[in-house]
Structures are given as C-alpha cells and as structure tokens.
C-alpha atoms as a printed R data frame, in Angstrom:
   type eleno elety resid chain resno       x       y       z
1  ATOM     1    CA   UNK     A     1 -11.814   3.915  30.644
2  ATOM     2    CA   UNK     A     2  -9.613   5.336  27.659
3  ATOM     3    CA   UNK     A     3  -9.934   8.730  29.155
4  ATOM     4    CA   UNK     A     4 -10.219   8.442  32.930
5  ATOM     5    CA   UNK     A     5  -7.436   7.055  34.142
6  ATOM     6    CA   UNK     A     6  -7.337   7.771  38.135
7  ATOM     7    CA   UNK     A     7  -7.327   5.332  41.417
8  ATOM     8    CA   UNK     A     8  -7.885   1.940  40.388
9  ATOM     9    CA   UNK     A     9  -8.352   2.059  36.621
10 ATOM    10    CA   UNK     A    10  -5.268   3.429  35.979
11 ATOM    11    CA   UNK     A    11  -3.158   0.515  35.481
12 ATOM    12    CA   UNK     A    12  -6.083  -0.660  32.833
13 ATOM    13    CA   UNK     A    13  -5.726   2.563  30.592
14 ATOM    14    CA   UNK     A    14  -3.108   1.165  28.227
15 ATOM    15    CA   UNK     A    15  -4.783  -2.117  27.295
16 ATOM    16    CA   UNK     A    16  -7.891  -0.141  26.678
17 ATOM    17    CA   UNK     A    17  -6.057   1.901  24.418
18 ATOM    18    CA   UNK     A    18  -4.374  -1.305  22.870
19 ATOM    19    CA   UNK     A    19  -8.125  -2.352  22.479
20 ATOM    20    CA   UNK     A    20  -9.272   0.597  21.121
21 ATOM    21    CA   UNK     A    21  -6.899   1.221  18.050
22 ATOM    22    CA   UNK     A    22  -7.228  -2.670  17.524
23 ATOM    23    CA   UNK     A    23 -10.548  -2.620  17.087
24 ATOM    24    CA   UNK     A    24 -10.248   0.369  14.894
25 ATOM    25    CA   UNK     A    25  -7.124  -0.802  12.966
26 ATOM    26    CA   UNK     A    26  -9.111  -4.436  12.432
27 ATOM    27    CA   UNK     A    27 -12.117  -2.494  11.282
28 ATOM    28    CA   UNK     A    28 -10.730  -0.480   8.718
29 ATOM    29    CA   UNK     A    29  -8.775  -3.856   7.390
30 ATOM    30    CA   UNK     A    30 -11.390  -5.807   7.172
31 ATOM    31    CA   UNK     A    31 -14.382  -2.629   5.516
32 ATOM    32    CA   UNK     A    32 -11.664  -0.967   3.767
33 ATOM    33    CA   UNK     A    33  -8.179  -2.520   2.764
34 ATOM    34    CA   UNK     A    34  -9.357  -5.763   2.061
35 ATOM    35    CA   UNK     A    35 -12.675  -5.390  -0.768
36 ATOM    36    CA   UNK     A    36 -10.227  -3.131  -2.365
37 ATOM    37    CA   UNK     A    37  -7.219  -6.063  -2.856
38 ATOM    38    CA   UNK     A    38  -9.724  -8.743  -3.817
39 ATOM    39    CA   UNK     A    39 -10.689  -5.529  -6.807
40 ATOM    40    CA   UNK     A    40  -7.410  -5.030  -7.673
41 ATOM    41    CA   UNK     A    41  -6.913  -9.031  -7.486
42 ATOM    42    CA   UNK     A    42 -10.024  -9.520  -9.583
43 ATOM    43    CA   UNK     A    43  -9.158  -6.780 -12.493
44 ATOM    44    CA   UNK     A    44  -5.331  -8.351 -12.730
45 ATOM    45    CA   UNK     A    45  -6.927 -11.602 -12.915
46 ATOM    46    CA   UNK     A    46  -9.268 -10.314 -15.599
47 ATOM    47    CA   UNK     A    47  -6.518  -8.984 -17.890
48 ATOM    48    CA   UNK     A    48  -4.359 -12.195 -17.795
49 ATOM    49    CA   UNK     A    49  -6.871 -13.678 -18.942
50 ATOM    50    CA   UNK     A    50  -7.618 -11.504 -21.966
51 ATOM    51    CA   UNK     A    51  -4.085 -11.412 -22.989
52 ATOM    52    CA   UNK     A    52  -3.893 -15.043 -23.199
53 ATOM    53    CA   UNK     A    53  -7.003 -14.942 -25.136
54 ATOM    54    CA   UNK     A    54  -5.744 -12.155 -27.714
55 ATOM    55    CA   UNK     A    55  -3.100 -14.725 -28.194
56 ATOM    56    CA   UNK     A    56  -4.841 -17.569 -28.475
57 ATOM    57    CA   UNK     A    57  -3.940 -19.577 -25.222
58 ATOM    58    CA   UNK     A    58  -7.213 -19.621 -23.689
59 ATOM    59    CA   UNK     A    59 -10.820 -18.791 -25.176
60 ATOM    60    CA   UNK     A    60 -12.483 -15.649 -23.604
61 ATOM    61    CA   UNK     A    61 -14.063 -16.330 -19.790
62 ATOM    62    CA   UNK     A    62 -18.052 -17.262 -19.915
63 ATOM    63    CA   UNK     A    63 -20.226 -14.870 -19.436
64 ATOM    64    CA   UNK     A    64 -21.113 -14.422 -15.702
C-alpha cells in the first residue's frame, strides 16, 4: 500500500507511510535508544555512589 498508490488507495498512501516510519521510529526507540540510557543511567548512578563512598558519605553498594 506504501508503494502502489493508484485508483482507490491513493488517498491511503500517506498514512501508510506515517505508519510505516512510526513503527520503525518506535522500534528502534524502544530495541535501541532506550537499553542504552537505562546503561548510561545505571553507570552514572554507579559512580555517585562510589564517590560518596571514597568520601565517606555512604558505605560501598551490596554485592548484587
């Protein structure tokens, strides 16, 4: 439907296009973008919290 767009289907072509790259743009936020800000999250996280220890705020995490 993306591709043939002649007679009938024609006025349907742009919202299968708008479904297309949605799907696509949701896909790669959601396999991609996302696990990699909850690592980057996780290792900022993880060096607060070993700079307050080397201080002496807060004892090192427990061992997962």
């Amino acid at each position: 439907m993306i591709f043939f767009a002649t007679g009938q289907t024609a006025f349907l072509s742009p919202m299968a296009v708008s479904l297309g790259f949605g799907l696509l743009f949701a896909t790669v936020l959601i396999l991609l973008a996302l696990p990699c800000f909850y690592l980057i999250a996780d290792d900022m996280r993880q060096q607060v919290r070993f700079k307050k220890a080397a201080v002496g705020d807060v004892g090192l995490p427990d061992a997962k």
